[in-house]
C-alpha positions as CSV (number, residue, x, y, z in Angstrom):
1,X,134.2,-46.1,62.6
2,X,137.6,-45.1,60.9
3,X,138.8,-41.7,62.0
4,X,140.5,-39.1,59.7
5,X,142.8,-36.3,59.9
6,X,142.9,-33.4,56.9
7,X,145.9,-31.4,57.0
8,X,146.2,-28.5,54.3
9,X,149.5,-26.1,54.6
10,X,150.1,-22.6,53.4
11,X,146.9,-19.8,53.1
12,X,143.5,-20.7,51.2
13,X,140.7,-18.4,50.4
14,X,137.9,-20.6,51.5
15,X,138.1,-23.9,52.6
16,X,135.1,-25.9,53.4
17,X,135.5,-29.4,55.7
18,X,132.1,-31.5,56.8
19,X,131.6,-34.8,58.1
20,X,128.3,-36.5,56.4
21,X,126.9,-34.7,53.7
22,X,123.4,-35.3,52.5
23,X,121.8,-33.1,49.3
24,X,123.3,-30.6,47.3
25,X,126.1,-28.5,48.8
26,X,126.9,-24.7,47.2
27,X,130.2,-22.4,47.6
28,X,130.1,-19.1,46.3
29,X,132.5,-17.0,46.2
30,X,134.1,-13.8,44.7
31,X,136.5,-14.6,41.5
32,X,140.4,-14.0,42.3
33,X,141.4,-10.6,40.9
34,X,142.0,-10.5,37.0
35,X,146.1,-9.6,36.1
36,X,146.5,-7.5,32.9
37,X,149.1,-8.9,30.7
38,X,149.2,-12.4,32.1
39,X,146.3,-15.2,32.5
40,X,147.8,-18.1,35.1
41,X,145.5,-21.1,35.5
42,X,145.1,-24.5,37.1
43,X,143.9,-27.5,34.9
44,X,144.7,-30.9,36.3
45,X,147.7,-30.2,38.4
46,X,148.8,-28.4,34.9
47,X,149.6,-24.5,35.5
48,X,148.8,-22.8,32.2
49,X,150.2,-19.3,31.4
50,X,148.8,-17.5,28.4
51,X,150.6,-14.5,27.0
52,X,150.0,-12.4,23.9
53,X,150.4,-14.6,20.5
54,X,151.1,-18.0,22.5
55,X,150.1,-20.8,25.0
56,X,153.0,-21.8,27.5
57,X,152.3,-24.7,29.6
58,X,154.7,-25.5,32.9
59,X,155.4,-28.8,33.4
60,X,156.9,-30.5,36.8
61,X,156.7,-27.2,38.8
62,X,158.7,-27.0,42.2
63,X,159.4,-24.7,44.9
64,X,157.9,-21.1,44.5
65,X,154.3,-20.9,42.8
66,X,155.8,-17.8,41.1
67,X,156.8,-18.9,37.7
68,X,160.4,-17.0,36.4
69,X,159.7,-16.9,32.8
70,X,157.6,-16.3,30.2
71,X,158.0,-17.2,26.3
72,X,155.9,-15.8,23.5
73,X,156.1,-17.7,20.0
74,X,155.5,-16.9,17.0
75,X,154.8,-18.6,13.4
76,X,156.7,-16.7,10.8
77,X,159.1,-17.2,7.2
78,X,162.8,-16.7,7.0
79,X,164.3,-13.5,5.1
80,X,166.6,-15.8,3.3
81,X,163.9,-16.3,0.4
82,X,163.5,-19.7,1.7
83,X,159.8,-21.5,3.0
84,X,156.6,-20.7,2.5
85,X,153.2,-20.5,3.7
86,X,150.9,-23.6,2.6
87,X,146.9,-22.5,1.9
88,X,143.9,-24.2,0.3
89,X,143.8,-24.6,-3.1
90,X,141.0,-22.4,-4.4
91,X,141.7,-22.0,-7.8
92,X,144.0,-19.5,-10.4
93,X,142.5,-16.6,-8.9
94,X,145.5,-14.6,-7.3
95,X,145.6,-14.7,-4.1
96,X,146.5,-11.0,-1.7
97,X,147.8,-11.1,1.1
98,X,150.2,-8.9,3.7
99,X,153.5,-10.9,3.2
100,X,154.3,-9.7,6.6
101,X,151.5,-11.2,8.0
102,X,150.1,-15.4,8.0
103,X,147.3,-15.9,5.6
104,X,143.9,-17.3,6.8
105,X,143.8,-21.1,7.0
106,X,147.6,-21.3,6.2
107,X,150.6,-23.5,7.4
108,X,154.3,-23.3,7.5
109,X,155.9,-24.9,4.4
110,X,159.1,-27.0,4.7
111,X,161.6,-24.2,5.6
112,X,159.4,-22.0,7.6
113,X,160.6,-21.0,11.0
114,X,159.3,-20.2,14.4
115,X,160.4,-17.8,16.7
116,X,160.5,-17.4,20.4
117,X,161.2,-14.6,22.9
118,X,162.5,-15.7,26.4
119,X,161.9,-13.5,29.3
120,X,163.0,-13.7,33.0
121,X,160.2,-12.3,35.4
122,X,162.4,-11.6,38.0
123,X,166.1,-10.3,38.4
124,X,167.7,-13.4,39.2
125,X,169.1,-15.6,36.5
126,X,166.6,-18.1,35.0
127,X,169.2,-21.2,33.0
128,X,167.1,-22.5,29.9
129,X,169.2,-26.3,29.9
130,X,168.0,-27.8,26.8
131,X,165.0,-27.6,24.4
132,X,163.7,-30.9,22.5
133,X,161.3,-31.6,19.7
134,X,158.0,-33.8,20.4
135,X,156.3,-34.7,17.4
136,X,152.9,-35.0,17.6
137,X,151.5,-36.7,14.7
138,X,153.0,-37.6,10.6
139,X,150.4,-38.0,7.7
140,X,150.8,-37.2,4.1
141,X,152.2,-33.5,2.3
142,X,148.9,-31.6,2.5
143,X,147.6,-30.4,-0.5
144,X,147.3,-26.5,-1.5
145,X,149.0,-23.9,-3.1
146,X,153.0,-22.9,-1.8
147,X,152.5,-18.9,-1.6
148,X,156.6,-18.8,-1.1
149,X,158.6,-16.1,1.5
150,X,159.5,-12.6,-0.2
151,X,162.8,-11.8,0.3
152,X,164.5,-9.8,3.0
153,X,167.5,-9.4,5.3
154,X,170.1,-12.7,6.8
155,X,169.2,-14.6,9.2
156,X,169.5,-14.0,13.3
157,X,171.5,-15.0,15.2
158,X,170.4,-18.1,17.7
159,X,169.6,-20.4,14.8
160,X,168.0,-23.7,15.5
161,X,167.4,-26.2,12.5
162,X,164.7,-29.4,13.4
163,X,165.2,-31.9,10.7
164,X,161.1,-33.2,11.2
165,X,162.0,-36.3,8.9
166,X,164.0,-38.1,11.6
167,X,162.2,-40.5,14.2
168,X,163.4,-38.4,17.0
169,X,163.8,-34.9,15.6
170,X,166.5,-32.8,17.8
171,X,167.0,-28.9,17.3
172,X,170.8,-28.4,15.9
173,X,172.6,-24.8,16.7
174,X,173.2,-23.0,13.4
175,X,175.6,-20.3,12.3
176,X,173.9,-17.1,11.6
177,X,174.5,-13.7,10.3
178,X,174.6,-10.2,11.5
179,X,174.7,-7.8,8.3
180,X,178.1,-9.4,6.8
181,X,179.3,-10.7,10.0
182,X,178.9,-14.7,10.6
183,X,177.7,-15.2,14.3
184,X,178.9,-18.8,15.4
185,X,176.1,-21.3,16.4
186,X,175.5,-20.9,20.3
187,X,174.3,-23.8,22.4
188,X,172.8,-24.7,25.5
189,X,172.8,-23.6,28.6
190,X,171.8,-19.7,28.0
191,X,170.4,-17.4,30.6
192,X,167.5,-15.1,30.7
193,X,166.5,-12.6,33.1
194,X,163.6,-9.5,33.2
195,X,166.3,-7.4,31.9
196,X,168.1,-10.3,29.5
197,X,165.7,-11.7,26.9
198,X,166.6,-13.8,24.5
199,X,164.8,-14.9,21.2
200,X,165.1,-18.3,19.2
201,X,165.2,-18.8,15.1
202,X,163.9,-22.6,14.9
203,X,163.7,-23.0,11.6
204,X,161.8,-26.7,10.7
205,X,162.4,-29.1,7.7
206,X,159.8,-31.7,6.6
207,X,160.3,-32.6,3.1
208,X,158.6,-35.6,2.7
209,X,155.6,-35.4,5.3
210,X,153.0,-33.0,7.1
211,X,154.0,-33.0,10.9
212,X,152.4,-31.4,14.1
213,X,154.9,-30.5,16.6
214,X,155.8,-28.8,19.5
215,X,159.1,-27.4,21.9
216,X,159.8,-28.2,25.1
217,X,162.4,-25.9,26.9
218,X,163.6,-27.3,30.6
219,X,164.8,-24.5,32.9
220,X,166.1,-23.9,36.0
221,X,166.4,-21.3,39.0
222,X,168.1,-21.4,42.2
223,X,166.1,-24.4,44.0
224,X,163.5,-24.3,40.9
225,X,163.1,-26.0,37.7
226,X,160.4,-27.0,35.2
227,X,159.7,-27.3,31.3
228,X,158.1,-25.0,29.2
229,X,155.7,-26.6,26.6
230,X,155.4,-24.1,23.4
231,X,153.3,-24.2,20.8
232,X,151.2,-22.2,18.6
233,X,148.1,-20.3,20.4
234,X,147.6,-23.9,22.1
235,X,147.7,-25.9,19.5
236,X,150.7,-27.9,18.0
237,X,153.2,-26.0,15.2
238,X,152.5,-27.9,11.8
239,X,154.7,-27.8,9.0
240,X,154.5,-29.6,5.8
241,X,156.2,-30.8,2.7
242,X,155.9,-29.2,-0.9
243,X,155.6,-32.3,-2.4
244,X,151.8,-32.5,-2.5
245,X,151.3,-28.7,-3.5
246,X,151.5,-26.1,-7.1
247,X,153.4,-22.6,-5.8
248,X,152.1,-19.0,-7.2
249,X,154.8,-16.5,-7.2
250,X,155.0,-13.5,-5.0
251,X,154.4,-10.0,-6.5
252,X,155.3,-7.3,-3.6
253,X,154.0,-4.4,-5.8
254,X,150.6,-5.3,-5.9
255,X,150.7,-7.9,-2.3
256,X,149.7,-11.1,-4.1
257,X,150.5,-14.2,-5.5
258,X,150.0,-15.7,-8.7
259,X,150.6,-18.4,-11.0
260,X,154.4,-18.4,-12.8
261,X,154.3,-17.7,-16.2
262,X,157.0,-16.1,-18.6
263,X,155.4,-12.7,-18.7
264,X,155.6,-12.8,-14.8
265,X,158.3,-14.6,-13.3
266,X,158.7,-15.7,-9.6
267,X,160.7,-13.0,-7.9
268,X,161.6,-16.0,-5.5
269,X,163.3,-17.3,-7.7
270,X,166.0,-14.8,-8.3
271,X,167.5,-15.6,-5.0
272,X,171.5,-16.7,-3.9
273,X,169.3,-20.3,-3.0
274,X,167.9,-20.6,-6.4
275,X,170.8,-18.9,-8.6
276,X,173.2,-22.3,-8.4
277,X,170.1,-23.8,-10.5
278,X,169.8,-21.3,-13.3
279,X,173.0,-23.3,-15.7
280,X,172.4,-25.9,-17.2
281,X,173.1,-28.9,-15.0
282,X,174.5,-32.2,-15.9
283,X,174.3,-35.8,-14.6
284,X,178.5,-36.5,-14.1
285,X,179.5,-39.6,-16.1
286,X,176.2,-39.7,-18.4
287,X,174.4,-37.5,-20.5
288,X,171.2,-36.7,-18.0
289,X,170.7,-32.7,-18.2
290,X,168.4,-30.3,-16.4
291,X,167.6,-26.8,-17.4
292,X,165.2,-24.8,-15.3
293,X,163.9,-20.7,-15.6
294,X,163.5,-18.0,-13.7
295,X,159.7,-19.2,-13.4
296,X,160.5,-22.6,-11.7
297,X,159.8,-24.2,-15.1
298,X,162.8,-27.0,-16.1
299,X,163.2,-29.5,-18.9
300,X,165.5,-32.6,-17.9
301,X,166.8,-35.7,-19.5
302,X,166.6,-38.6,-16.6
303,X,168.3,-41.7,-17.7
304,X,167.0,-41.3,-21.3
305,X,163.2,-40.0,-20.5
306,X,161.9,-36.8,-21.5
307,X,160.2,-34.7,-18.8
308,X,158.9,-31.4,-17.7
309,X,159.2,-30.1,-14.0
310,X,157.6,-27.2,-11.7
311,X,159.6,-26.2,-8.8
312,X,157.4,-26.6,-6.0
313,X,160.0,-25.4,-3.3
314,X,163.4,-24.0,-2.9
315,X,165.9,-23.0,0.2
316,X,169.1,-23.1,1.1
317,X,168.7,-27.0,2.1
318,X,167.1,-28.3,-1.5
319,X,165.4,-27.5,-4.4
320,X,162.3,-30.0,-4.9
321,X,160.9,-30.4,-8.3
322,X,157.9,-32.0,-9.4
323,X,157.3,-33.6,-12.5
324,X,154.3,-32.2,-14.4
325,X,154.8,-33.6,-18.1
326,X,156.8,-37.3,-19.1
327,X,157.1,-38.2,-22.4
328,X,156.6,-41.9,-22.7
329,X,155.2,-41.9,-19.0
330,X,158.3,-44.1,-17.6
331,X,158.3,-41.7,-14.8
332,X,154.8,-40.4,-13.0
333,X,153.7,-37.4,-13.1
334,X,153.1,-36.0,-9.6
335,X,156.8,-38.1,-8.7
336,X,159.4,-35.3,-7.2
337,X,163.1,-35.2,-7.8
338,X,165.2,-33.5,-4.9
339,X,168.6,-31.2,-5.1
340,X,170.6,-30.7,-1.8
341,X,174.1,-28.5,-2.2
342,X,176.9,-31.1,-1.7
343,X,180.4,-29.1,-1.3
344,X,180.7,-27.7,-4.9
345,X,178.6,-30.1,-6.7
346,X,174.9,-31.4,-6.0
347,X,173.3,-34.5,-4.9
348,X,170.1,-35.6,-7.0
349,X,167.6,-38.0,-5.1
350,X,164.6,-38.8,-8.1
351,X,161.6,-40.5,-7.1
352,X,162.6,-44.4,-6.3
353,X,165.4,-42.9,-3.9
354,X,168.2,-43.6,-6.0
355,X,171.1,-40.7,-5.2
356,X,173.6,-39.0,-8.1
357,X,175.7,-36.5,-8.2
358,X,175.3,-33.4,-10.5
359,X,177.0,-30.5,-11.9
């Protein structure tokens, strides 16, 4: 007969110990007390905490069970008249909508951001080290309509940009703005106490793909440390490309969208973003020109073929344009061409990845 000891330290509710055990054995006892605002819980050695608008998991837990922070995100566009929220394609109908609010059955566009508030629970400092990007899954641009951001104020400070087309996307400190003032990009470590929030901008690209992704923040307090796992309501962030979508134009006086047209431009499209597009552009060295409207709508010469192109998505990062019309068919229809802001001039990337420069 092999003899056991069970040891268990620190103070339990009820315990039950027995030797042999034959039949059915029942425990019942009263539920722990509920807390208000916060919802802790034990899955697997995993401690959940679930707080309004977002589902934090700690990670690698040490030292006091009383966790030191607490994060809330939140899926949202940039004022900058960049992104975009991605929705089932239903038809012409226009679609209404609060643009303050995320549309049912919608995801972020390339562009869209996410924000997070940081929050000590107790006085003492709490370091946030480092925060990383773990993609989740890649599969094709999904296919909808782009309802695109209306226009607002500059963007926060505590900028992050996560380039989601890298193999190993990392979240890059950008400048950002405080009315007219710049506000240099700040970096890692920052602190965070119940009296010292802070909130992050992280605003993701994903031009070519549709990606599922999450943040991982690692923190750390006196003898304590840990990562926080953040995502949205429990599920992973998703952003995807434009490539794969048609946009309708925002209209804040009536709060819908609706398809571009002449009689009803895209306010969107009279932004600082999109305004370097409105003269006509040429191809330096050859005779390749590209003239685009206020409703997204361009006309371009490409190495001697005639085409027609929609804007499908515009930010500070790129204007993508996809080709809805080609003359003698050399170049598909559905194939996008891609601006990016090089210094002064621009850098045109058309559907076989060949790279020019523009003007």
């Amino acid at each position: 007969m092999t003899e056991s000891t069970n040891r268990f330290d620190g103070n339990a509710d009820n315990v039950i110990q027995v030797g042999d055990v034959h039949g059915d054995v029942h425990n019942y006892a009263p539920p722990p007390p509920r807390r208000p605002k916060l919802l802790w819980a034990a899955i697997g050695g995993v401690l959940l905490l679930v707080v309004a608008g977002g589902l934090v998991v700690l990670l690698n837990q040490t030292g006091d069970s009383k966790q030191p922070l607490a994060v809330q995100s939140k899926v949202n566009l940039p004022k900058d008249c960049s992104g975009g929220w991605v929705v089932p394609d239903t038809g012409d109908t226009p679609i209404k909508g609060d643009f303050t609010a995320r549309p049912p059955n919608a995801e972020l566009s390339d562009g869209g951001q996410v924000t997070l508030t940081l929050q000590g629970l107790r006085s003492s400092a709490v370091v946030l080290d480092s925060m990383r990007v773990d993609v989740v899954s890649r599969k094709p641009a999904a296919k909808g309509v782009l309802l695109p951001a209306y226009c607002g104020s500059n963007i926060v400070p505590r900028s992050f940009r996560v380039d989601l087309g890298q193999p190993m996307p990392t979240a890059k400190p950008q400048d950002g703005h405080d009315g007219g003032d710049v506000v240099k990009a700040g970096d890692f470590p920052f602190k965070i106490s119940d009296t010292d929030p802070e909130q992050f901008i992280v605003t993701a690209l994903s031009p070519t793909e549709d990606v599922e992704w999450r943040l991982v923040l690692a923190w750390s307090s006196g003898s304590q440390h840990g990562e926080l796992v953040v995502d949205d309501n429990g599920k992973p962030f998703r952003s995807t490309a434009t490539t794969n979508t048609r946009f309708f134009c925002p209209d804040p006086n009536n709060s819908t969208w609706h398809l571009p047209n002449e009689d009803a431009p895209c306010g969107m499209m009279v932004t600082p973003s999109y305004a370097r597009y409105l003269t006509p552009l040429h191809h330096t060295g050859s005779a390749d020109t590209l003239s685009i409207g206020y409703s997204g709508l361009a006309d371009m010469t490409y190495n001697s073929h005639q085409i027609s192109l929609a804007a499908v998505s515009v930010s500070a990062a790129q204007l993508v344009l996809k080709v809805s019309w080609s003359k003698d068919h050399a170049i598909p229809v559905g194939s996008t061409f891609t601006f990016r802001p090089d210094g002064d001039k621009l850098t045109l990337t058309d559907p076989n990845g060949i790279s020019t420069t523009w003007n």
